[in-house]
C-alpha positions as CSV (number, residue, x, y, z in Angstrom):
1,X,0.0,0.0,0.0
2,X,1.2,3.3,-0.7
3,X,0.1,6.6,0.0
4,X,-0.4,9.9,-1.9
5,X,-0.7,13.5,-0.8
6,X,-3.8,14.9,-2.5
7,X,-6.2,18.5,-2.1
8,X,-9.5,18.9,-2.4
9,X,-11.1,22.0,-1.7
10,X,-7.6,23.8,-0.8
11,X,-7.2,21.0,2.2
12,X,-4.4,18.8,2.1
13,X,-5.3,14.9,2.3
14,X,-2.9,11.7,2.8
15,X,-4.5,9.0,1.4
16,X,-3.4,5.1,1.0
17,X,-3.5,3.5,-2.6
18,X,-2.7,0.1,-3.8
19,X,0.3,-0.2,-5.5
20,X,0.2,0.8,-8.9
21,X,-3.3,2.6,-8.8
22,X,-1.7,5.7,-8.0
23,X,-2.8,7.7,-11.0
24,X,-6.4,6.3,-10.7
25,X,-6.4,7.8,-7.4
26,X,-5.0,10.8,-8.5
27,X,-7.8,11.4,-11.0
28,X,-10.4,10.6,-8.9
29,X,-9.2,13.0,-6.0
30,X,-9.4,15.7,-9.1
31,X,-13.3,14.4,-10.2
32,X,-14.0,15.2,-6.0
33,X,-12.2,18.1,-6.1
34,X,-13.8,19.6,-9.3
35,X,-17.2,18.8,-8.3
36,X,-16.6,20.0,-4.5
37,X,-15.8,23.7,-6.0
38,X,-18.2,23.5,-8.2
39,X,-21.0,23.5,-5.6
40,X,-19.0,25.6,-3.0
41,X,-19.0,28.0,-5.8
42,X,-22.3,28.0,-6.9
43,X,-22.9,29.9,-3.6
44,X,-25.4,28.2,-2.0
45,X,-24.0,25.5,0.1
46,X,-21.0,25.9,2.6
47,X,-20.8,23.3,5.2
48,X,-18.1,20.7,3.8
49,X,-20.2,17.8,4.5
50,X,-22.8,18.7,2.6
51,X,-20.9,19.6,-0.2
52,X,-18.9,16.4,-0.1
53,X,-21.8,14.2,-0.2
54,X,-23.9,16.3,-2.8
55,X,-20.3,16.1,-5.1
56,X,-20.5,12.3,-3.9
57,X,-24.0,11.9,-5.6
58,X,-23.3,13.3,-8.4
59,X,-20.5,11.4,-9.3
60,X,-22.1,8.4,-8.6
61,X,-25.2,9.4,-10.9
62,X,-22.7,10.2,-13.6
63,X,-21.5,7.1,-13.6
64,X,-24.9,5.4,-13.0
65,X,-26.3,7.2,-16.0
66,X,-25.4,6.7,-20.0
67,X,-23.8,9.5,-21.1
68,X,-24.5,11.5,-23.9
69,X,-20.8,12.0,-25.1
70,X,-17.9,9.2,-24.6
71,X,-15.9,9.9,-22.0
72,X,-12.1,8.7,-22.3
73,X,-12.3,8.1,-18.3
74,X,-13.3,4.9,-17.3
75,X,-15.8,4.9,-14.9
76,X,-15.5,4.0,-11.2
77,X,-16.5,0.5,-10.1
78,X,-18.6,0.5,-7.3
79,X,-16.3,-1.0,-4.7
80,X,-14.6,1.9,-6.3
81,X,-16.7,4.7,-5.3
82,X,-18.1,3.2,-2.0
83,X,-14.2,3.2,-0.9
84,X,-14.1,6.7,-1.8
85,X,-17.1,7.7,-0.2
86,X,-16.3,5.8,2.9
87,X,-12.8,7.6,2.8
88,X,-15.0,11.0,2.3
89,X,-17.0,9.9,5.5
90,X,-13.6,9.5,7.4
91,X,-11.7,12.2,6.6
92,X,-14.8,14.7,7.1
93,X,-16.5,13.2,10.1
94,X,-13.8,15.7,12.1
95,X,-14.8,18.9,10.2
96,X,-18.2,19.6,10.9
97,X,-17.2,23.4,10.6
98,X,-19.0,25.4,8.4
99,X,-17.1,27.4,6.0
């Protein structure tokens, strides 16, 4: 197991990878990131919770959902994107400030 440094929404995050998935990691730390500042802002929401589980959603309904154009990414599995949610749930169950 090895471990990256990543940041999403301007905080820095040390999170462990499987060997060799690094890049995978890396790209889904940037899909978070971008969706997280997308809804932080949009203006309306700014506890970090709630914008890491809306972004969460999201990303999972993209990948649930056909898209109209290919994408070149491929999509998360979902052991995939219930580890990264969990590791959401981890790393922001100490926040609960609201920005």
């Amino acid at each position: 197991m090895s471990q990256i440094e990543a940041q999403i929404m301007g905080q820095g995050y040390a999170l462990g990878c499987p060997e060799g998935a690094e890049s995978r990691l890396q790209e889904a730390v940037s899909a978070v990131d971008l969706a997280m500042c997308k809804i932080r802002d949009a203006g309306k929401i700014k506890a970090r919770e709630r914008i890491a589980v809306l972004a969460a959603i999201n990303i999972a309904f993209d990948h649930q959902t056909p898209s109209v154009e290919p994408s070149s990414a491929e999509p998360l599995s979902e052991k995939d994107m219930m580890h990264l949610i969990s590791r959401l749930d981890e790393v922001l169950a100490d926040d609960g400030k609201l920005l």
